[in-house]
C-alpha positions as protocol buffer text, in pm:
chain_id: "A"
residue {
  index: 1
  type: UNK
  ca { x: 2668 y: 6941 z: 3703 }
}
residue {
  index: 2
  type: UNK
  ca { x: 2642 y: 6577 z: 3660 }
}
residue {
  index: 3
  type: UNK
  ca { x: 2941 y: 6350 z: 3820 }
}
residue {
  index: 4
  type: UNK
  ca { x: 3018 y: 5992 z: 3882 }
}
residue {
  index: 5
  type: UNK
  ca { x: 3258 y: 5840 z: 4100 }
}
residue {
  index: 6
  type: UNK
  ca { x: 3512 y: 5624 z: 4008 }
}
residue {
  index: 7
  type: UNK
  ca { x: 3734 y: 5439 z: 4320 }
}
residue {
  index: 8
  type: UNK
  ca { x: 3733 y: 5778 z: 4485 }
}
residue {
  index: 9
  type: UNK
  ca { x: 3766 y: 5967 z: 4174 }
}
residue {
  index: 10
  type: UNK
  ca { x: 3493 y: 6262 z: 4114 }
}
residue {
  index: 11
  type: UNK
  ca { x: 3427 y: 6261 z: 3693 }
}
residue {
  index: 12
  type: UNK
  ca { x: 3220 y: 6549 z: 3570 }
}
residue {
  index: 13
  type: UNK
  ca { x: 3055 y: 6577 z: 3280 }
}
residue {
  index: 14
  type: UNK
  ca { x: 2841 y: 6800 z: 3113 }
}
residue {
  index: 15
  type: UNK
  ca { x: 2476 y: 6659 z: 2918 }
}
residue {
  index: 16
  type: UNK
  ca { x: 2251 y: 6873 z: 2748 }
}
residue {
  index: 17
  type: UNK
  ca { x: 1959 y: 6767 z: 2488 }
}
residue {
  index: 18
  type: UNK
  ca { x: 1783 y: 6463 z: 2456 }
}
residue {
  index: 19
  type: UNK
  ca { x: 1814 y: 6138 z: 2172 }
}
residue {
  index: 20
  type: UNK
  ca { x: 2077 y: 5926 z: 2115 }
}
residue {
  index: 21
  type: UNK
  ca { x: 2382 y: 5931 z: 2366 }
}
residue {
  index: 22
  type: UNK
  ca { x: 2654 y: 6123 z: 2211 }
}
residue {
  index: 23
  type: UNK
  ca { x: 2961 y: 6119 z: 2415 }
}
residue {
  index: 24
  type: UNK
  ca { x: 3263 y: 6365 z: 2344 }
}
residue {
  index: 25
  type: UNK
  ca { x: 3596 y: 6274 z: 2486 }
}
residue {
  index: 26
  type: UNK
  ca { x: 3871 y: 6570 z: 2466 }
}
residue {
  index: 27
  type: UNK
  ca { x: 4244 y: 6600 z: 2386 }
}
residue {
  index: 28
  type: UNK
  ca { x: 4525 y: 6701 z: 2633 }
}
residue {
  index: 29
  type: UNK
  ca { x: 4578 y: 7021 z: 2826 }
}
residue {
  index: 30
  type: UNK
  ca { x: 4193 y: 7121 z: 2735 }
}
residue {
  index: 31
  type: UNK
  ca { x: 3831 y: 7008 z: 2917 }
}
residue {
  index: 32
  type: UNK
  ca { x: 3470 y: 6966 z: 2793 }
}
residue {
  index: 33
  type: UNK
  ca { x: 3499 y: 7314 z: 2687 }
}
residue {
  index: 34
  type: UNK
  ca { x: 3606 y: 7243 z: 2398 }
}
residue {
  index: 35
  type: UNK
  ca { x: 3361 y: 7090 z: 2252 }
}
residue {
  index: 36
  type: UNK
  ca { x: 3111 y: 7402 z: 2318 }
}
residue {
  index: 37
  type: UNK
  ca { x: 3070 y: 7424 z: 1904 }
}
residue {
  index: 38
  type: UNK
  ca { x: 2942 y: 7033 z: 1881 }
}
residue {
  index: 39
  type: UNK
  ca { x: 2745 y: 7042 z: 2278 }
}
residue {
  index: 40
  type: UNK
  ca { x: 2523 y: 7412 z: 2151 }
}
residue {
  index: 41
  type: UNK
  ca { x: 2453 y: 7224 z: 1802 }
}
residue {
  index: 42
  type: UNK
  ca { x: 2405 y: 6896 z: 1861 }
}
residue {
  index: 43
  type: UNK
  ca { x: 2147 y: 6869 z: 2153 }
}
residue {
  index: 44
  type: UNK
  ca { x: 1876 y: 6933 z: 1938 }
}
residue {
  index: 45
  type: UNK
  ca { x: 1918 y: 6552 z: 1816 }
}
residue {
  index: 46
  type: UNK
  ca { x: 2129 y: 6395 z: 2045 }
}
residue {
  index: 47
  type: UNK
  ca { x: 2203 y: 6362 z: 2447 }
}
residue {
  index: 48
  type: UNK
  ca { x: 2537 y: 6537 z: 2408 }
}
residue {
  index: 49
  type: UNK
  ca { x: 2783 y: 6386 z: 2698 }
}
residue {
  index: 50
  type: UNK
  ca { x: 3124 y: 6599 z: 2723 }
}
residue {
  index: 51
  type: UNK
  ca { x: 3351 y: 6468 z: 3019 }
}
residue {
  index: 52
  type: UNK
  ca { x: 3602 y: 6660 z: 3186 }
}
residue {
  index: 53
  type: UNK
  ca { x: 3842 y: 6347 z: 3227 }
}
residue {
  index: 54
  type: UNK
  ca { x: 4024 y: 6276 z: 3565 }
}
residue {
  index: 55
  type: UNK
  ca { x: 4203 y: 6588 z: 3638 }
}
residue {
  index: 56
  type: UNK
  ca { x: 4098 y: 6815 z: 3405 }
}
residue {
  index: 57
  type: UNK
  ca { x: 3839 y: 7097 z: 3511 }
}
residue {
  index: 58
  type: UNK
  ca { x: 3607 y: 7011 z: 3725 }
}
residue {
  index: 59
  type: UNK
  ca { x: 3716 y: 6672 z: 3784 }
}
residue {
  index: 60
  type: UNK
  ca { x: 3883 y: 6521 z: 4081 }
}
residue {
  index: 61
  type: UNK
  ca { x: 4283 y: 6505 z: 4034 }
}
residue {
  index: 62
  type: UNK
  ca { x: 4450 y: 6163 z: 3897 }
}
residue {
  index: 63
  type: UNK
  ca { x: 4619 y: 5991 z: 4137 }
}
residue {
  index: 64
  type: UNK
  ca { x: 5029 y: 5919 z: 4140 }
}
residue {
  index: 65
  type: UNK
  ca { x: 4978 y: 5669 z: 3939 }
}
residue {
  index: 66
  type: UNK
  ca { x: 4752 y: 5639 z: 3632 }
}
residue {
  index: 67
  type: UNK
  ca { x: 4715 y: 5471 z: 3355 }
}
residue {
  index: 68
  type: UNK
  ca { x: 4489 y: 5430 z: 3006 }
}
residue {
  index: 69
  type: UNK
  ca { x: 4301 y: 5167 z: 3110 }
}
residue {
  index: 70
  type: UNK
  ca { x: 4231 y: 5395 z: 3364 }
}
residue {
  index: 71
  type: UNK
  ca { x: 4093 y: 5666 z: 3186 }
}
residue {
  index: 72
  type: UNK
  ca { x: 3923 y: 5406 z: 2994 }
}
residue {
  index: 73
  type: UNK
  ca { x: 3736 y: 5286 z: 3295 }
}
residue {
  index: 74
  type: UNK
  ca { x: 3634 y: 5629 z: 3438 }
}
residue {
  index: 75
  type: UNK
  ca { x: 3522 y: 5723 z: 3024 }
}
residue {
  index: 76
  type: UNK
  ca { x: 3266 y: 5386 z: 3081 }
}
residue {
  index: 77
  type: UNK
  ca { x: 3152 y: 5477 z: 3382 }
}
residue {
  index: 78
  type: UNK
  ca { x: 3016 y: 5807 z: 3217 }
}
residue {
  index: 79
  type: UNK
  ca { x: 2842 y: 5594 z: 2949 }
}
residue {
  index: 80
  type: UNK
  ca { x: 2704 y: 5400 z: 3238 }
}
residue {
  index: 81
  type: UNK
  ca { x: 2585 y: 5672 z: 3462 }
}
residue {
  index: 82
  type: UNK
  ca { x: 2410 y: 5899 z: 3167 }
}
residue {
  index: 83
  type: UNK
  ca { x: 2236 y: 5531 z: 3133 }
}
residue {
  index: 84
  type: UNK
  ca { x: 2092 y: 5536 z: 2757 }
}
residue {
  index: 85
  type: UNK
  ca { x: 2266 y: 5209 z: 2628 }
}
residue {
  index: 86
  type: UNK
  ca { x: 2533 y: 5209 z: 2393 }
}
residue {
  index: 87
  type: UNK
  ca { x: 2613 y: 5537 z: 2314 }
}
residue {
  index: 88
  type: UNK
  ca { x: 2841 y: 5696 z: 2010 }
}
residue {
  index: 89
  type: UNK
  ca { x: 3106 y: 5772 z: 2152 }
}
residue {
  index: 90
  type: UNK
  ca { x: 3374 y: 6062 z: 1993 }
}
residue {
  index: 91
  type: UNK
  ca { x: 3740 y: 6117 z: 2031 }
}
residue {
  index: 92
  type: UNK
  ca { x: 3966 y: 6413 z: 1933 }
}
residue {
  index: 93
  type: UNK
  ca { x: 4323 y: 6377 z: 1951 }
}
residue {
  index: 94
  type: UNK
  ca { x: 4464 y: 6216 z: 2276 }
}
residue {
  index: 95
  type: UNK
  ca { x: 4111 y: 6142 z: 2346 }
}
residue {
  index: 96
  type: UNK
  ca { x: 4078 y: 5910 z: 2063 }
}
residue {
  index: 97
  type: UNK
  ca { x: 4350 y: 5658 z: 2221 }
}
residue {
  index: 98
  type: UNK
  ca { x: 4116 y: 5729 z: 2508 }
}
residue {
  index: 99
  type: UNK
  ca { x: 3808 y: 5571 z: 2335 }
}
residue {
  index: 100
  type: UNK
  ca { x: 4027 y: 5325 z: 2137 }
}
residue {
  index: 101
  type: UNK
  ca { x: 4082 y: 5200 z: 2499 }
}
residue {
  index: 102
  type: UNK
  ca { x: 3760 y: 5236 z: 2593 }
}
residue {
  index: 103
  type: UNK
  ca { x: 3655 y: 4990 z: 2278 }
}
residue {
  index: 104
  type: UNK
  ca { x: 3871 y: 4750 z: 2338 }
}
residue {
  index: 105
  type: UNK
  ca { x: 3803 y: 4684 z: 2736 }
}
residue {
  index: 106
  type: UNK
  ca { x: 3413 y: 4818 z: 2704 }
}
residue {
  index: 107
  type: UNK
  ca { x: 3290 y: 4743 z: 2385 }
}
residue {
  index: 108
  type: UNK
  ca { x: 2956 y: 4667 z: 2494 }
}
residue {
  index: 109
  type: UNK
  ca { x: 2889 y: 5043 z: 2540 }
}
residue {
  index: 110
  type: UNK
  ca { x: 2998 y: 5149 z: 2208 }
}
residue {
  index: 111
  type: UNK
  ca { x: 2780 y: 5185 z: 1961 }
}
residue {
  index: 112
  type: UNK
  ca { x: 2955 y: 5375 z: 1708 }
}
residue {
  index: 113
  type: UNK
  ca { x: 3313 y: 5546 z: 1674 }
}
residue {
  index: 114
  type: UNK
  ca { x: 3415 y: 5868 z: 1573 }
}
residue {
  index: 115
  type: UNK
  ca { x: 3820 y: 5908 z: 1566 }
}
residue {
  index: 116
  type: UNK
  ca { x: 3894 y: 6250 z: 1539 }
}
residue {
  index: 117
  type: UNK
  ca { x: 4248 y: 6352 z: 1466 }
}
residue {
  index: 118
  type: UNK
  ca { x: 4357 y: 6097 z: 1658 }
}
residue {
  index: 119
  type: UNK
  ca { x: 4614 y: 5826 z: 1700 }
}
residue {
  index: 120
  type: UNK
  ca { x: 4646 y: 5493 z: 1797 }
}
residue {
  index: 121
  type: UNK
  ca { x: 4881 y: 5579 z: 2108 }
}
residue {
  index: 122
  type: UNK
  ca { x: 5228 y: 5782 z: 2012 }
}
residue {
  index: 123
  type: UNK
  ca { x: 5423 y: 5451 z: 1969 }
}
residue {
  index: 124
  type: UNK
  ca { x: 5110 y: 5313 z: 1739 }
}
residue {
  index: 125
  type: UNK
  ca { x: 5107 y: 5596 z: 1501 }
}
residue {
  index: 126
  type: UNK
  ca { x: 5474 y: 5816 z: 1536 }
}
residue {
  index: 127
  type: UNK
  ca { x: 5796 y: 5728 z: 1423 }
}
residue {
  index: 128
  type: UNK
  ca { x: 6034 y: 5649 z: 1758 }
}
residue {
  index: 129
  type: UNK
  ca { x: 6197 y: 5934 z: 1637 }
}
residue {
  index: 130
  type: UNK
  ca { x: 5893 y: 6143 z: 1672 }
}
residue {
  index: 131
  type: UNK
  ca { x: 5791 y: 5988 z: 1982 }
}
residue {
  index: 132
  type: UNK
  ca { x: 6153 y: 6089 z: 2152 }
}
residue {
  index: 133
  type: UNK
  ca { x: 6088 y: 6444 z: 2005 }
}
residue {
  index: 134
  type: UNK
  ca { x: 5743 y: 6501 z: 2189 }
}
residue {
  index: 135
  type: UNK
  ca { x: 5799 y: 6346 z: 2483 }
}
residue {
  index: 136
  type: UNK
  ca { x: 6132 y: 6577 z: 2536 }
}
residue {
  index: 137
  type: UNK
  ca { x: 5889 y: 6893 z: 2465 }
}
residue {
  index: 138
  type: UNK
  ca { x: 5650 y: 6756 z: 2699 }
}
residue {
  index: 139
  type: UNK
  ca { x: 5934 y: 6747 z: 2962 }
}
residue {
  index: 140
  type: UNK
  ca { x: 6073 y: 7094 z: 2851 }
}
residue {
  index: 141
  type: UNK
  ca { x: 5735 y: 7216 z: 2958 }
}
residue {
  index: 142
  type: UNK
  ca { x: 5701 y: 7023 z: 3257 }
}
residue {
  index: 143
  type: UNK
  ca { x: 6056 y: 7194 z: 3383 }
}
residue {
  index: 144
  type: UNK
  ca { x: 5947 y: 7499 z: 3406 }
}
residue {
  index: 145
  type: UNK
  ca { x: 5845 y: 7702 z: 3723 }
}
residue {
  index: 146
  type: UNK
  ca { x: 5469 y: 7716 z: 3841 }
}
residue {
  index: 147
  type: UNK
  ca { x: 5437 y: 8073 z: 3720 }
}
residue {
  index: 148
  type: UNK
  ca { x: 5544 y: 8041 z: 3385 }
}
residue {
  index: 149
  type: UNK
  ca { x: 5356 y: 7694 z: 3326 }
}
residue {
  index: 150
  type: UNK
  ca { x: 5090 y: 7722 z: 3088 }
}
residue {
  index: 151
  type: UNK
  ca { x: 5126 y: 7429 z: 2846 }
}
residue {
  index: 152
  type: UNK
  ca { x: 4966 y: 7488 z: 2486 }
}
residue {
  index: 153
  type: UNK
  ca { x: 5028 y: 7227 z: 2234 }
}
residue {
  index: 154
  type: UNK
  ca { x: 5218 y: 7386 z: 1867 }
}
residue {
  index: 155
  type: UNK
  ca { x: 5066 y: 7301 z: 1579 }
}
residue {
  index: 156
  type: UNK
  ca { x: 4696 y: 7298 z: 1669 }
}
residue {
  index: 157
  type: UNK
  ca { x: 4566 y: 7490 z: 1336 }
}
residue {
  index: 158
  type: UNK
  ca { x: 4643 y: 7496 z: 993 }
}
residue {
  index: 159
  type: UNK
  ca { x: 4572 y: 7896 z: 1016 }
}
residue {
  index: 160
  type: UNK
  ca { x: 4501 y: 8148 z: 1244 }
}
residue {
  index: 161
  type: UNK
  ca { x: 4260 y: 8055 z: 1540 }
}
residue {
  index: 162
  type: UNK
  ca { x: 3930 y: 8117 z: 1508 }
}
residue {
  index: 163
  type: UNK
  ca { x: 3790 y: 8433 z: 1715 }
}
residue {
  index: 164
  type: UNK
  ca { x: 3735 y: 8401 z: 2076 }
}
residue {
  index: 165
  type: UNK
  ca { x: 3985 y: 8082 z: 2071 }
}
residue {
  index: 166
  type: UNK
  ca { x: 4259 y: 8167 z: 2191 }
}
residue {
  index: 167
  type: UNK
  ca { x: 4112 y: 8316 z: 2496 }
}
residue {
  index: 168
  type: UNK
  ca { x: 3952 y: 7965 z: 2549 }
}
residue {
  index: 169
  type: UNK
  ca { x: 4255 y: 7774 z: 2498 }
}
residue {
  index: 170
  type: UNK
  ca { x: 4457 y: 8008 z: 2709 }
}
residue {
  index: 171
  type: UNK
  ca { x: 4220 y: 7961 z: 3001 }
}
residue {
  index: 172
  type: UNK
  ca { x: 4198 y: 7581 z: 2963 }
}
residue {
  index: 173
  type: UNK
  ca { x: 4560 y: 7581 z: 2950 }
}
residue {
  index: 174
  type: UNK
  ca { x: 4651 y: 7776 z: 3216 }
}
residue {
  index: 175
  type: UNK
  ca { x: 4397 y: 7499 z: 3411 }
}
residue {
  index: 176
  type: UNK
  ca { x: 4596 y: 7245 z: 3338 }
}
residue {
  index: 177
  type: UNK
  ca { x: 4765 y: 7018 z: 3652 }
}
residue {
  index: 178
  type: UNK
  ca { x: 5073 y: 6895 z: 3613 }
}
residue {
  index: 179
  type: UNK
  ca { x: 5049 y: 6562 z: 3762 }
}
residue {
  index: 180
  type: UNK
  ca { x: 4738 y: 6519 z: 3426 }
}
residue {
  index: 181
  type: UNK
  ca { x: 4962 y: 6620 z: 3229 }
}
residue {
  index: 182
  type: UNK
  ca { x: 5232 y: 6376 z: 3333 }
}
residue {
  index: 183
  type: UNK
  ca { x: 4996 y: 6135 z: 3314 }
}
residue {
  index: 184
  type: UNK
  ca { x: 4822 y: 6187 z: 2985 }
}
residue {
  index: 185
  type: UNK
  ca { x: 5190 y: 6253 z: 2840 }
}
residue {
  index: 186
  type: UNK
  ca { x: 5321 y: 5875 z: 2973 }
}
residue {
  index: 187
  type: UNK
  ca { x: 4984 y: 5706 z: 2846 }
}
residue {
  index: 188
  type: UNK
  ca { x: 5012 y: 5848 z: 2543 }
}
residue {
  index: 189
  type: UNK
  ca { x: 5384 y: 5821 z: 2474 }
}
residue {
  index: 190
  type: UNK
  ca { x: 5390 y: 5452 z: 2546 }
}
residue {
  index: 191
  type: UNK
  ca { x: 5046 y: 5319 z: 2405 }
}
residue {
  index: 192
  type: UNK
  ca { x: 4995 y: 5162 z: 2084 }
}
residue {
  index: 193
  type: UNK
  ca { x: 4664 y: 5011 z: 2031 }
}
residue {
  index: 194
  type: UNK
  ca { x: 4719 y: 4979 z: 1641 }
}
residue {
  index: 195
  type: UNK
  ca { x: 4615 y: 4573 z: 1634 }
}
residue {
  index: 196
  type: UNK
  ca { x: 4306 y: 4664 z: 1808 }
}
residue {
  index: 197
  type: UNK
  ca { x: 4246 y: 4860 z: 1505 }
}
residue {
  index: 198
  type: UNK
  ca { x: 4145 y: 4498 z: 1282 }
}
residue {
  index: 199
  type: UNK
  ca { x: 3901 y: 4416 z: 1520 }
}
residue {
  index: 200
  type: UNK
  ca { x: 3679 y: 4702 z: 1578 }
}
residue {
  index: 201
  type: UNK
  ca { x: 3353 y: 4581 z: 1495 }
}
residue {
  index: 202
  type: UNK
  ca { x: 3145 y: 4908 z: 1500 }
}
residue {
  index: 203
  type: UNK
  ca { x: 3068 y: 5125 z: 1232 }
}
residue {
  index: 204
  type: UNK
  ca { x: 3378 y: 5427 z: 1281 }
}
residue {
  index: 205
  type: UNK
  ca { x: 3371 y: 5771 z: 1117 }
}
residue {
  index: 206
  type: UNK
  ca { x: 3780 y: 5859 z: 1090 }
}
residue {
  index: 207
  type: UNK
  ca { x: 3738 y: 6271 z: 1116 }
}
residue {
  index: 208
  type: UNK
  ca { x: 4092 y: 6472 z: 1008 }
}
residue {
  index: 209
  type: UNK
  ca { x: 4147 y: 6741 z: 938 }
}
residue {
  index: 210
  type: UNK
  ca { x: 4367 y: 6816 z: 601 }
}
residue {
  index: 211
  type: UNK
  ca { x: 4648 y: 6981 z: 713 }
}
residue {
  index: 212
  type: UNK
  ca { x: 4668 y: 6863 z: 1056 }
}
residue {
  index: 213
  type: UNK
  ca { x: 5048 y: 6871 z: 1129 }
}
residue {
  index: 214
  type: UNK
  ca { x: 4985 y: 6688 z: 1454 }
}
residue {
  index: 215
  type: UNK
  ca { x: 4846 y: 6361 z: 1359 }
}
residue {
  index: 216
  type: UNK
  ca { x: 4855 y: 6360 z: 952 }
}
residue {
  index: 217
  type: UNK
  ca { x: 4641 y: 6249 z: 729 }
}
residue {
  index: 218
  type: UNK
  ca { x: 4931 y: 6027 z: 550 }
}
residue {
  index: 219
  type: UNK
  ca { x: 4997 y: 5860 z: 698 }
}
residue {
  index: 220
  type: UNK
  ca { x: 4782 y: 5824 z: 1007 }
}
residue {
  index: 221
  type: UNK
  ca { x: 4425 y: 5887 z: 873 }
}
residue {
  index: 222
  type: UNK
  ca { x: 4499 y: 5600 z: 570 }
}
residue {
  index: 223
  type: UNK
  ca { x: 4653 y: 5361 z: 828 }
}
residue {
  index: 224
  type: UNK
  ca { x: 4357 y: 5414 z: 1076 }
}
residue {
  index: 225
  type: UNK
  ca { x: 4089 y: 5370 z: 733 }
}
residue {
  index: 226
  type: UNK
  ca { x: 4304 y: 5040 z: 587 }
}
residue {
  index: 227
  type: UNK
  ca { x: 4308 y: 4867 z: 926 }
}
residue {
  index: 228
  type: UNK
  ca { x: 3930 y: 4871 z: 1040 }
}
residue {
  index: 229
  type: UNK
  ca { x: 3678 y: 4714 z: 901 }
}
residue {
  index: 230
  type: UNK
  ca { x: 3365 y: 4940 z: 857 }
}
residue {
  index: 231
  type: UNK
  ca { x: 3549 y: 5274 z: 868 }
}
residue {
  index: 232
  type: UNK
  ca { x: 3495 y: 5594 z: 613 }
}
residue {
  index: 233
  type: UNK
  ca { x: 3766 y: 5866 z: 606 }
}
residue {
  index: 234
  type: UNK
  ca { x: 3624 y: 6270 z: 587 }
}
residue {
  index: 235
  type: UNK
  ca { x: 3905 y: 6478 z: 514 }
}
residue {
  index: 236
  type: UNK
  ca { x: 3779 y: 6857 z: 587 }
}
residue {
  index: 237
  type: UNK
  ca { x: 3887 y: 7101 z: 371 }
}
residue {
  index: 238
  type: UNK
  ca { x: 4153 y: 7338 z: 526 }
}
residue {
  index: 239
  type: UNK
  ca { x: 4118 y: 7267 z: 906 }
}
residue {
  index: 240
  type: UNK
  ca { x: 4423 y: 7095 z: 1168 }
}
residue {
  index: 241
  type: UNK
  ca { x: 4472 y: 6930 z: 1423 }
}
residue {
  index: 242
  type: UNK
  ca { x: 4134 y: 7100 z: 1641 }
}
residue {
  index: 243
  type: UNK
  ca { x: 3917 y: 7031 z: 1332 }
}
residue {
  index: 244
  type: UNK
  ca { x: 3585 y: 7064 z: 1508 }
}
residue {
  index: 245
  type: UNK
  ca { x: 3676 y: 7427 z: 1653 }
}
residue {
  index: 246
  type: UNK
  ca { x: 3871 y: 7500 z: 1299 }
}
residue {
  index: 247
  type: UNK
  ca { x: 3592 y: 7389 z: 1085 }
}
residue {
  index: 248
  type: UNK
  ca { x: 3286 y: 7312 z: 1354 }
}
residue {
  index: 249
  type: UNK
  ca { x: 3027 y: 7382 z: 1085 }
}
residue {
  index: 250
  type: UNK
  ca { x: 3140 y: 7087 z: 859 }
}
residue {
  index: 251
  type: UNK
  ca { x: 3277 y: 6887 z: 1179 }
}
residue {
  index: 252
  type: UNK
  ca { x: 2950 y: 6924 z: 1313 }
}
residue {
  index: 253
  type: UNK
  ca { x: 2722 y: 6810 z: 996 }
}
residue {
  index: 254
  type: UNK
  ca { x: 2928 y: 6492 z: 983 }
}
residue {
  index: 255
  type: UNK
  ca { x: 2898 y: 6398 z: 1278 }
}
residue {
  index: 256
  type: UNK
  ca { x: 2500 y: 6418 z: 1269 }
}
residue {
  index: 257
  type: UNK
  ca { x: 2475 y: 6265 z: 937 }
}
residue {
  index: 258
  type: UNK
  ca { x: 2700 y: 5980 z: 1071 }
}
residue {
  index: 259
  type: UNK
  ca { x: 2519 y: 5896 z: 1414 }
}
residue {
  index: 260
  type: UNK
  ca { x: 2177 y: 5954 z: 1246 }
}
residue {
  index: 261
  type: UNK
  ca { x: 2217 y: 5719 z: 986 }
}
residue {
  index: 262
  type: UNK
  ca { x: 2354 y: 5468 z: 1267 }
}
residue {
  index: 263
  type: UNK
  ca { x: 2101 y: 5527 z: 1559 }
}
């Protein structure tokens, strides 16, 4: 298992195949696991880089305090340590912000962007209103005792989960800290990188899914595809807010055709 450490903190991440670096950053409550579909179908083109960020799986836990620009740093040195160059680099969900982040204090190891699902930050992308409503759930959760907590985020799919999914997300869930999760819910809650957005300067694939009820298409995908520069919006067909589990076959051809055409 490769690691790097980052002022004390233990990162792990999982590589497999060789080519261009292709690095997959995760949304909350889950790990590099999640991106199983994209890590067993990419490596035949690509050095496919999954992190488990700071702590989630088999990475070291956060400390008290912790903060995007955080994450942001410990994401680089991954980049740094796999040691290809610039690398695409892919976000899903709260791991978009994550990379958005990552671009804006890194951008030297960014070669190409693909926002998944994604928002700039809650307060970039949500109404306040919206915002209030989350972060109360996310506290809900928090509140309850050890035995019973097992956070799993509503509104991941637009239908059923696929086979063999729920198992996954149970066990990824029930792996969740705390402490992350206060920390991921904070960062989130209060970031809003939307004027970054102008000035990305990298070609960015914008990767929704249509009826995620998480982050929408309208109007977060159009917002996200009107503010940067040399973006291109793929809606797919059916999927939510976990498009590349929901629909990895299609997820998984963009992607390739995208970082292909860009490598």
């Amino acid at each position: 298992m490769p690691a790097v450490r980052v002022d004390g903190i233990e990162v792990a991440y999982d590589r497999a195949g060789h080519g261009p670096p292709l690095v997959l950053a995760h949304g909350a409550t889950s790990d590099a696991r999640l991106f199983r579909p994209q890590t067993e179908d990419l490596a035949d083109e690509f050095t496919v880089v999954a992190w488990d960020e700071p702590g989630a799986g088999r990475s070291s836990d956060v400390p008290a305090v912790f903060s995007l620009a955080d994450y942001a740093r410990c994401l680089a040195a991954v980049i740094e340590d796999v040691g290809l160059g610039p690398a695409h680099v892919l976000g899903l969900a709260w791991g978009g912000t994550v990379v958005l982040e990552l671009y804006r204090r890194h951008a030297a190891l960014v070669r190409t962007l693909v926002l998944a699902d994604t928002y700039a930050g809650w307060k970039g992308s949500l109404s306040a209103a919206e915002v209030r409503s989350r972060v109360r759930g996310a506290e809900r959760t928090l509140a309850v005792p050890d035995e019973a907590f097992a956070p799993t985020l509503p509104g991941l799919f637009a239908g059923a989960p696929p086979a063999g999914v729920v198992r996954l997300l149970s066990v990824m869930s029930a792996h969740t800290r705390r402490r992350s999760m206060r920390a991921e819910l904070a960062a989130m809650a209060d970031a809003d990188l939307s004027a970054l957005l102008p000035q990305i300067a990298v070609p960015t694939l914008l990767l929704w899914g249509e009826l995620d009820a998480r982050s929408p298409v309208e109007p977060v995908a159009r917002r996200f595809l009107d503010a940067i520069p040399q973006a291109t919006l793929v809606v797919l067909p059916g999927a939510g807010h976990l498009s590349n589990i929901e629909a990895p076959e299609a997820f998984n051809r963009t992607v390739r055709e995208f970082c292909r055409a860009r490598s």
